[in-house]
Each structure stands twice: as C-alpha cells, then as structure tokens.
N, C-alpha and C positions, 0 to 999 in steps of 0.2 A: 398486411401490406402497408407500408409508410408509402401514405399521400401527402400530398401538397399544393398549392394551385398550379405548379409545373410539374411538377414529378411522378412519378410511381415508380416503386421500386419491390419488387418481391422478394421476402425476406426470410432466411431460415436462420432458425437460433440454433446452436448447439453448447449443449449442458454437459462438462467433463471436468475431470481431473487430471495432471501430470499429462498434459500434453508434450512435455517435452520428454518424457516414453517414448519409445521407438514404437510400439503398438497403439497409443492411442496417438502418434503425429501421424500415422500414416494411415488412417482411418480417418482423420479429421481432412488431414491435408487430399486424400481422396475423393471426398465429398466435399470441400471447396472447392476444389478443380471442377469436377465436373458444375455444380451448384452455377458457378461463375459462368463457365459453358454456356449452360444454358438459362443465361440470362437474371440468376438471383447474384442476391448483396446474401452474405455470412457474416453473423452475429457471432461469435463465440466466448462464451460463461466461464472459465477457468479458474480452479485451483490447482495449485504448482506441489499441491500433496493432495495423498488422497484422505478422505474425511473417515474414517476406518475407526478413531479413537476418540472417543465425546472429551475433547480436553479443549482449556479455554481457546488453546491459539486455532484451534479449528474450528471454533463456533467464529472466530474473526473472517475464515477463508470461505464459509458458508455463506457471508454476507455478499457478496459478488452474486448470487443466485437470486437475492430480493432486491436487484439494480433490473430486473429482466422485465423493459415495456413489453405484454403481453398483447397491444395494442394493435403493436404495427408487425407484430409477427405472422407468417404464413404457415410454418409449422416448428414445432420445436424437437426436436432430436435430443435423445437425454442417453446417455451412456451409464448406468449403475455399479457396473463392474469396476471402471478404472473411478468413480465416485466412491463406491465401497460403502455407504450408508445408507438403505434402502429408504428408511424415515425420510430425508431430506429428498433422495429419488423422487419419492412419493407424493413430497408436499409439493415437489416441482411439475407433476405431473397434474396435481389436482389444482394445479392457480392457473395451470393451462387450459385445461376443459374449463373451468368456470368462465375462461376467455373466448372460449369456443375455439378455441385453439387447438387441430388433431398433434398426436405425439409420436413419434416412432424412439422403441427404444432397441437399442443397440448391443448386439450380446447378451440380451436378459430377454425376461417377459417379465411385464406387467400387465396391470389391467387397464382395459381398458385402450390398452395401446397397439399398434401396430409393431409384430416384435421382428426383428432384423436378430438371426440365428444361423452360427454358423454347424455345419456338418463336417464335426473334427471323427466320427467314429469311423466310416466309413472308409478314410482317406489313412486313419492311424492305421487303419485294420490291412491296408494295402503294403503298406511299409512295411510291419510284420512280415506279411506273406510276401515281400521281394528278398526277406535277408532270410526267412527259411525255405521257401519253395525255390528260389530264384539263384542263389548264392549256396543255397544247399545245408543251412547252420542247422545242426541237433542239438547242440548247446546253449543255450540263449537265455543270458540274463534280462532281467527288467528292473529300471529305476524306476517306481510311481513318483508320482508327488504328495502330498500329504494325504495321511490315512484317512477315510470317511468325505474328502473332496470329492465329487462327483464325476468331474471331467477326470480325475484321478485314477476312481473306481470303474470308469465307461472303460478306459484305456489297459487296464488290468485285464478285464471280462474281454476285451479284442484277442491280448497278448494270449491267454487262455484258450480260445476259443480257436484260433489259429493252430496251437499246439498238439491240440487234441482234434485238429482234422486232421493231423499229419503224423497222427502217429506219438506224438513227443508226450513223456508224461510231464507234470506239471511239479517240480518242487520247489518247495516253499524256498528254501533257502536261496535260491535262484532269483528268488525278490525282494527288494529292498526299496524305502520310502527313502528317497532325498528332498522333499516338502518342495521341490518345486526351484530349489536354490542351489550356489554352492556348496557351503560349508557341509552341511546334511549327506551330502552327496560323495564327501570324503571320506566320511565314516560308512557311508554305502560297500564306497571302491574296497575299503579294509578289507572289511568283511569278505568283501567276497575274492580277494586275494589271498583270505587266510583261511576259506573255506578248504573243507576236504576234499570236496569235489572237485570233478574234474574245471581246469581253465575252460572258460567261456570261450566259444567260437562268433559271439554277437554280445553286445551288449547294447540291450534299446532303452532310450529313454523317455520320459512323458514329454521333456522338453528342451528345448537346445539348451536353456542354462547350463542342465546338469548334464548334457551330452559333453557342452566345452569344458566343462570342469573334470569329465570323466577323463575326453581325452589327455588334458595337462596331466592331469596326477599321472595317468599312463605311460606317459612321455617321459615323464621322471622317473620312472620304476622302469626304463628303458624297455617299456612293450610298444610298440610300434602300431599305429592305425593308419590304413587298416590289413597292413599284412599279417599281425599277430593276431589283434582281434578287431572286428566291425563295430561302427560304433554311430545310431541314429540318434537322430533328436525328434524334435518336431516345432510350432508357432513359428519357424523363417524370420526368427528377431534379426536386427540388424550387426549384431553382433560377429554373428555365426558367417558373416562376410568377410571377418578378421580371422577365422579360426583357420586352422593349417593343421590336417586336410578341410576344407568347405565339407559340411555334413550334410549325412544325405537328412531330408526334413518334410514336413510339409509346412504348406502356407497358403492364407489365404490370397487369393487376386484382389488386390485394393480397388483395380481400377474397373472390374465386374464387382466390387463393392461398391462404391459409388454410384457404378450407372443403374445397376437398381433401384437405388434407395432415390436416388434424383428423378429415375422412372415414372417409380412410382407418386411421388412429389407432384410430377408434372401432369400423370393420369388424376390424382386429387381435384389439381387447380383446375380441371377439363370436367369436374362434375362426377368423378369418377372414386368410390368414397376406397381409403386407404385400408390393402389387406389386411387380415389379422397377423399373417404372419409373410415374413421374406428368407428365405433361405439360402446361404450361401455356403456353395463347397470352399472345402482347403483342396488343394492342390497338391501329390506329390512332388518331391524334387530331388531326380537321384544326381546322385554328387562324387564327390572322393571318398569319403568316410567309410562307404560300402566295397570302394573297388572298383567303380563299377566305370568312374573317369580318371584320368590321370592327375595324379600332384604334379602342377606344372612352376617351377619356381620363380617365373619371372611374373606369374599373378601374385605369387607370396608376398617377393616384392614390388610390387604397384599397390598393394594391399599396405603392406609397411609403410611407405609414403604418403600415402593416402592418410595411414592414420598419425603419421607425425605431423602433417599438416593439420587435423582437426586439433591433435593434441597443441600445436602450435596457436590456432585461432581461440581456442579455450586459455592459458597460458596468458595470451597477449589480451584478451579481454580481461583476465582475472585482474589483470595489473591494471590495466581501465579503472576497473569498478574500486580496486585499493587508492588511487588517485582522487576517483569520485567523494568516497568515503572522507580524505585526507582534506579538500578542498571545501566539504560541505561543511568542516568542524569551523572553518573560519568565517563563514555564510552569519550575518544578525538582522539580515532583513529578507522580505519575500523575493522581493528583485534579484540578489544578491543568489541565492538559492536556484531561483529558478535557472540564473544565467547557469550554473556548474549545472542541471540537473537536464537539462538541454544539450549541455556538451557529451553527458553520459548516455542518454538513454536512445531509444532508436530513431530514424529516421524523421516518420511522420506518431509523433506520439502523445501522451496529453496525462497530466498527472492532477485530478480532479479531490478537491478535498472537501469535504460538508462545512459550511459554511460557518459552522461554530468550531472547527478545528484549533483557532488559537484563542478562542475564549474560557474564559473560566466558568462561564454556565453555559450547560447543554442547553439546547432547543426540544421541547418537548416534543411539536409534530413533526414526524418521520415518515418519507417515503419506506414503504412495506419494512418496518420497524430499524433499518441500519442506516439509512441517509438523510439529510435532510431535505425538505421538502426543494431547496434549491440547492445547485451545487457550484462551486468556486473555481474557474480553471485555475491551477497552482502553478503551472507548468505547460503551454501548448506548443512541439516544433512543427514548420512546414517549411520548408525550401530555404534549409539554411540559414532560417529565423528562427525567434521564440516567443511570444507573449504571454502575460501573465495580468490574474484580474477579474476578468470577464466573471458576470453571474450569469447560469442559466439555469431552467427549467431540469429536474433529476429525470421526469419523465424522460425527455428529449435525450437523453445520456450524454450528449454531445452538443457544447455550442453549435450553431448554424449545420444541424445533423444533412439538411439535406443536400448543403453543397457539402457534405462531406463523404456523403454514401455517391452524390455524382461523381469525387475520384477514386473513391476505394472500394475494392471490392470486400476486401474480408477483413473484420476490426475484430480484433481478443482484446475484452473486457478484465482483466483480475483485479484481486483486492488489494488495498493498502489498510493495515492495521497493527495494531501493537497487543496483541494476546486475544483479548477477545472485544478488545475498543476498536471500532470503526474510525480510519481517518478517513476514505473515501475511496479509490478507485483509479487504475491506472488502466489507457487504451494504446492499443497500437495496430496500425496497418500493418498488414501480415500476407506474404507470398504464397499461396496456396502449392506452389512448385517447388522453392526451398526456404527455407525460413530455420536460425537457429534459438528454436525458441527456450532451449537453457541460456542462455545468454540474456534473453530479457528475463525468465525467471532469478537469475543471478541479481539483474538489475533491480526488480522489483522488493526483492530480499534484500539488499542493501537499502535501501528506496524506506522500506520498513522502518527499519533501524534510525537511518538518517531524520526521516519527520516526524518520529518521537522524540531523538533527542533534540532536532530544532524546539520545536513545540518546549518542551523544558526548558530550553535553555530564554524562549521568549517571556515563558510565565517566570521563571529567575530574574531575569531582566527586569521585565515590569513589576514583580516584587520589591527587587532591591531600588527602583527607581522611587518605588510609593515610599520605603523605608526610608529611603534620603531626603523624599519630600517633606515626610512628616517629623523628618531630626530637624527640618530648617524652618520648620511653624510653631509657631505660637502654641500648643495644644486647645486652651484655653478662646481667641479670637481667629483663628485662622491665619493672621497675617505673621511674615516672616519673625520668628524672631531673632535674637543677636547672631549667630551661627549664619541664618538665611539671610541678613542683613549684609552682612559681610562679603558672602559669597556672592549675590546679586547684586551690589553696589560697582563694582569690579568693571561688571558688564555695562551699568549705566554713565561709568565717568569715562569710560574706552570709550563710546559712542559718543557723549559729548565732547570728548578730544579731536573724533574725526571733523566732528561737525563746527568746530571750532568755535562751540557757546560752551560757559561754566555751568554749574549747579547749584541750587540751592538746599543748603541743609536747614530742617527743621528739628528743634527738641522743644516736645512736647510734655506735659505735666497736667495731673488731672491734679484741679482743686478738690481738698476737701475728702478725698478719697475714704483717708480714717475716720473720719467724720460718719461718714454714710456708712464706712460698718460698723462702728459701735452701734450707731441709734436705729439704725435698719436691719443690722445682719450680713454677711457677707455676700448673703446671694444676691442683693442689691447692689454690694459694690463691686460684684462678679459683673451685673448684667452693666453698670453702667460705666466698666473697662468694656465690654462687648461692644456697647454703643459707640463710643468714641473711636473705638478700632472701624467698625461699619463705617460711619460716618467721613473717618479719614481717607478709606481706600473709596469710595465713592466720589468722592472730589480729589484724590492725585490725577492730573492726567497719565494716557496712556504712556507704558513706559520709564517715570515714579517707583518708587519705594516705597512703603508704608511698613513698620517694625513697631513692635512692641521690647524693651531692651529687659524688661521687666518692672513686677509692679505697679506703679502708675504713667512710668514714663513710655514713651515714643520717640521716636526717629523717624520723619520722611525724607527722603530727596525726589527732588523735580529737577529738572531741565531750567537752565535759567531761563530761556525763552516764555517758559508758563508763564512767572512773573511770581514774586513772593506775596505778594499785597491780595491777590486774585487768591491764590490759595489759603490764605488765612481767612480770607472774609467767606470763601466759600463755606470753608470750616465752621467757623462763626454760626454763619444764617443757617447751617444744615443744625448744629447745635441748638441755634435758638426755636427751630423749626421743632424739633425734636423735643423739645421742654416744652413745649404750645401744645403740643400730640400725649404726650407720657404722662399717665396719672400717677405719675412716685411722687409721695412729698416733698423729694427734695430736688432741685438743679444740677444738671451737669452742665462743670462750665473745665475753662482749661488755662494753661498760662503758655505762651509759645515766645521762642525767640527762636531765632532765623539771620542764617549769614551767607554771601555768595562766596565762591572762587574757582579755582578751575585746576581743581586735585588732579593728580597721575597717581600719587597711591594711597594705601590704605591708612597710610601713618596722616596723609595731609587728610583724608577725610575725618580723619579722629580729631585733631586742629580746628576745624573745619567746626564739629559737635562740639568742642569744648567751646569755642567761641560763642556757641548759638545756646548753647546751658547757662551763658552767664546773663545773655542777655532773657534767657526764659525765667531764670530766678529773679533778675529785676522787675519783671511783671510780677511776677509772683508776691514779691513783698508789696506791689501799689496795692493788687487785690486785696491781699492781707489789711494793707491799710484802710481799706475804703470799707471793707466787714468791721471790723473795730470801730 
C-alpha cells in the first residue's frame, strides 16, 4: 500500500508483455477496470515484446521489471505466457514473496502463487459437438497448432474424442498442424485440397488466426464459408471482428475475468488468504462461419469503416512519430529535446532517465542493478505543459508520486534503452476503457532510437568542444596559446568597444631562459615558463588574456580600466614573491613592454604587440646592461 501522511492508496502491480496484443490489453484493461472500480491505483510493468529470446535488446526490456517498488504494492499479478521467460517470471515472483508481497499468476501456474486458469477444453469440446452433432458434419477437418503444444495436444484429444462418440473414424490425414499462425496454415489448406479424400464438410481450428486465414485462402479458391464448407476458430481475438463471415469461436469473458481476480484481491485485503487456484470458463460464440447466423452486409461494412478509421489513426500517428524523429535530429540541448518529446508523446506522460545518462562514467550504485539510485525527469507533460530537470528518488518511480496517484488511476511503466544499456524508463496515464497502447509503444521505439543518438551526439559535442579547447592551449602551461590568443582577443576588444574603454597589450619575455637550460636542464626551464605562465594568469583580471605565443615569449591583454602599472607591478611582486618561496639556483625575472589603444581588429592588435615588443626589448637590453 503507498502511504503518506494524507494518503492511502491500494495498489496492484501488473507484470506483462505486448500489451498492445489484443489478448493481453484486454485482460489487463479488464482488471484495471474493475481494480479502479473498486477503489485500487494499477501499476503496470510492460515490455512492448515478449522476452522469448535471451538476446542483448531483451535483457534492456527486462530492466522495466527491476524499476518494481515492491514496497508500496498490494499484490502483484504476473502474466508468464505473454512474458514468455519463465526465469525472469520467476525472479519476479521471488523478489515479491521476499516482499511479502502475495502473487497471482495469470494463465500459468507457478509456485507458490495463486494461479488464474482458464477452461479452454470443455468449451473447445462444445464447438466440435455443435458443427458435428448440431450441423450434422461427418467430414471434419482439424488445424492444431504446433506439434507437442499442450493447449494444441488438449484440443486434438477434444476433436478425437467427439468423433469417436459419434460414430466418425478418425484420419490422420484429416489433421494438419498450422503452428498456431498464418503462413503454416496455408500449406495446411494445400494439403488438404489436394487430398484424395473426400472435401471436408467442417474445417475446425485451434484458433481464429488460422480459421481467418483458412477462410481467405478459401475465398480465393472460390469455396464459399460457410455454404461450401464450415469453418471454426477459437481465443475471440479481436481480429475475428474484421473477418467476413464473423466466426463461430470461443472466448474468454474478460469482464467475469476481472471480477474474480479483483474478488478475490478484495477477499485477501479482508484477512482472507488468496486461493490456490481461479478458474475461468471460455465462452462459446455461434456466429456466421457455421451457418448458424446470417452474413448481414451492412455490419461488413460498419466493420470496413471501422477499420479504415483505426487504419487512418495508426497512419496519422505514424507520420506523428516520423516528424518526432525529424525534429529531435535538430534538438542540442535537454530543453530543446524535451520541448519536441512533449509534443510527441501522450497526454499526461514522463520520460525519466538515470542520472548518469549523459555522462561519460557510469555510477556504480544501482537501484535493483538497471537504474540509478536516483532518477532525472528528461521529459514530464501535464495540462498542456512540460518540465524538465527535476531529481527524484528511483524508489518513488515518480516525482511527487502521491499527487500523482491522487489523479491517476492506472500508470504503464516501460523501458527506455539501447540494446541492452539502460537509459531509464518512460510512464504514462493510461485509460483502463480504451487506450491505443501501440501508439505509445510506437512512441517509446522511436523514443529509443532518439536518446541514443542525442546522447552521441552530446558526448561528440563535448568531445569536439575539449579538442578545440585543447588545439587553442599552451600544452605545456595551460594558458591560450597563438591559435587561442587570437580567437579569444576578438571577444575582449568587441566588449571593450561596447563599453567604450581601450586595452592594454602586454609582451612578455623571460630573462635568461637559455641560460637556465644549459646550466639546469631543461626541466628547469620547462618549470620556470610554468611559473611565469601561473603567475601571469593569477594577476590578469577577470576577463584578460594571458598567452604564451611560444618559447619564452607572452602576450597579455586587459581592459584599459585595470591599469597597466597595476598589472606589471602585480606581476613583479608575485615574481619576486616566488623567488623568496623557490629553492632553484637561479631567478626568474622578465622584461615587459606594454601599449594602449582601442583596436576593432586583429590587424590593429597585431600593431598594437609590435608596438609593446619594442618597448619590451628596450628593457631587455637595460637588464642586459645592468648584468654586465
């Protein structure tokens, strides 16, 4: 349960895959509905594929399952089936009992859990006996689905068993595996067209897939369904709403799935500990396919329109997300980013990234090994706003979580990564009633793509920015050399033009230099060009120049305002300061000449140096003189 000093709120997580499946949205979206009903917030875990293939990009979609506060949850609902990886099922199950957290799992059994099962045998076995008892068919094909599947094998042993109360013998060639799909199911149809055998009076299938696909191929070999031949399915996918004739089928009731499972939920939180098991019939559903209703053509078309509209809103979003795409290539800053990714994504939505996302070293401590212990909002919309920024706590999943579960009822968590690198995690308020949640998966897939190649394009960025930094330095002292001198002088005589003071240029010359490295070495007269470079940038004020042009020589500019007198003497006493401190044998000392004016370009600052080199080499020769 998420508490707080105002709130409570009871909370159910749910653990899937490809929610945007016509079978797992309507199981999910069943059990929000009701969940909400009566009175819970819905968490929902999502990957937009199922985890079936141990390959890098699915160890990235896995990570969305170690974002799961086991904390504030009240139970957690895990789905295996449309997950596909019992391992990960399993670790999900076991971080939930360590939480004390009960499970219900959903079209499987596991241990430990409370298993939610549906009763496909019974309801297949009825279908059979309506198209030979009821329609009167002695001929009756069967498509399974794949060889050695279970649910496959059950429905076979139905088709069988039906046959042989009625008299019918059973031949083989009369059955054919279409693994549950189209394609399989075409080379079924061959087959059993090009059989010797008499034409089929029924042709049943394990599932609507390969019932629609039976019908089409038939349609094209101009046999007619179902005056030629009858033609069942079974699962009531959403599909099978488009086919022409509607097939006869079974299916589950989502919304007597739900109110069990939320039932039972509510008997738990009452002290009441969760069955081992929940059982839920399919449903038959006689239709056109069999004969048994009419093809009525004006639902064909309402049906047709129906789907040129979804095929329309899919279409018009695709071109959305291609816009998205087009708009983020021009994005160099977060700001920038965030605004396009606000315009793309849903409603109330939030694009949360680990806080070392644009760093070049990872952060060692991780929440449950994929996120960082805090997380970044990259992206947050709410009422036709957006911000960007905010840190918060990973536990908490969600800035300010509790005003956020006070307006929403049900959040879908997925992941955001690039193969199997974690960038962090995208949420969104989601309609338990209708919600088109390929569209956000669309988004989140693009979403992908984009914050890897941002991320690139920023470590480029700041790459190339350090390369230019370090072509316009000194290697040697740090401070700019000729290259950096030039570039950044530019910038300080433009500001002194606004401000309508000149500058003063400085050239500098170390005494003695060859001196100190014949009789010292050069690492001497290395350290004490270092010195003098330190010492110069320590007394420019802010705003100043400080160069090395090569050698022994320097170039500063200041602001005329500093004053030139102030700056040499500061030079001076940091020099002499510096020789009072330095055990080296020998003195660093300098010879400087210095001229004002109030340059516009590069040519008059070079005027500008030549002027102040004549007047540094006349020091130079007094020093000279006064050594002698």
């Amino acid at each position: 349960m998420f508490t707080s000093d105002t709130a409570k709120y009871k909370i159910i997580g749910i653990c899937t895959s490809c929610v945007q499946s016509d079978y797992v949205r309507d199981i999910v979206s069943s059990i929000s509905r009701k969940g909400v009903k009566e009175g819970y917030k819905v968490l929902l875990f999502n990957t937009f594929c199922d985890l079936y293939h141990n390959i890098s990009y699915n160890h990235g979609e896995a990570s969305i399952f170690d974002l799961i506060n086991y904390d504030i949850l009240d139970v957690l609902i895990i789905m295996p089936e449309a997950i596909k990886r019992d391992s990960i099922s399993n670790e999900i199950s076991k971080r939930a009992h360590e939480h004390g957290v009960p499970v219900i799992c959903v079209d499987s059994t596991m241990d430990n859990c409370c298993s939610v099962t549906f009763n496909y045998s019974d309801v297949f076995e009825k279908i059979v006996r309506h198209v030979i008892e009821f329609h009167g068919c002695r001929r009756v094909n069967f498509i399974a689905g794949a060889k050695g599947n279970a649910f496959s094998e059950e429905r076979i042993e139905a088709y069988k068993k039906v046959l042989a109360e009625n008299g019918i013998e059973f031949e083989p060639e009369r059955l054919g595996y279409g693994d549950f799909w189209d394609m399989p199911t075409k080379g079924v149809l061959e087959k059993f067209l090009e059989s010797s055998l008499e034409f089929p009076q029924a042709i049943i299938c394990a599932n609507d897939a390969m019932a629609i696909a039976a019908c089409s191929i038939l349609r094209e070999r101009g046999i007619k369904v179902p005056e030629d031949v009858i033609v069942t399915g079974f699962d009531g996918i959403e599909l099978e709403q488009y086919n022409s004739p509607r097939l006869t089928t079974a299916a589950v009731d989502n919304d007597v799935l739900g109110e069990k499972i939320i039932n039972a939920i509510d008997h738990m939180m009452n002290g009441v500990p969760l069955p081992e098991k929940i059982e839920v019939n399919y449903t038959m559903r006689i239709s056109q396919s069999c004969g048994c209703e009419k093809i009525d053509p004006r639902e064909v078309g309402d049906k047709i329109l129906e789907l040129y509209h979804r095929m329309n809103n899919s279409d018009g979003h695709e071109q959305h997300m291609f816009t998205y795409l087009a708009k983020s290539v021009e994005c160099h800053t977060v700001e920038e980013m965030a605004k396009v990714m606000a315009r793309s994504g849903d409603y109330y939505s939030w694009v949360c990234t680990n806080t070392d996302f644009l760093s070049n070293t990872r952060q060692r401590e991780r929440f449950n090994n994929s996120f960082t212990k805090q997380m970044r909002v990259f992206m947050q919309t709410f009422d036709n706003k957006y911000k960007t920024g905010e840190v918060f706590d990973t536990k908490d999943l969600l800035p300010d979580m509790e005003q956020v579960l006070g307006r929403h009822n049900c959040l879908m968590f997925s992941p955001l990564h690039f193969q199997d690198e974690v960038i962090g995690y995208a949420a969104n308020s989601y309609s338990p009633i209708y919600f088109l949640f390929q569209n956000t998966r669309r988004f989140i897939n693009n979403t992908n793509q984009i914050m890897e190649s941002f991320k690139n394009r920023q470590r480029l960025e700041r790459a190339n920015a350090e390369l230019a930094r370090i072509h316009m330095l000194d290697p040697m002292t740090g401070i700019y050399n000729r290259r950096g001198f030039y570039k950044n002088v530019k910038k300080l005589i433009s500001k002194a033009e606004k401000q309508g003071v000149g500058v003063w240029v400085f050239s500098i010359d170390m005494d003695n230099l060859k001196k100190i490295n014949d009789l010292y070495g050069h690492n001497e007269g290395d350290k004490a060009i270092k010195a003098v470079a330190s010492l110069m940038t320590k007394c420019t004020a802010e705003g100043g120049i400080c160069s090395r042009f090569g050698g022994d020589e320097f170039v500063a500019v200041i602001a005329e305002t500093d004053g030139a007198d102030s700056f040499y003497e500061k030079v001076s006493r940091s020099i002499a300061e510096y020789n009072r401190r330095s055990k080296s044998p020998y003195d660093v000392s300098i010879s400087c000449g210095y001229k004002a004016g109030k340059p516009k370009t590069l040519k008059e600052i070079d005027d500008l140096m030549k002027a102040s080199d004549r007047e540094m080499y006349t020091q130079k020769r007094k020093h000279h003189s006064r050594r002698d």
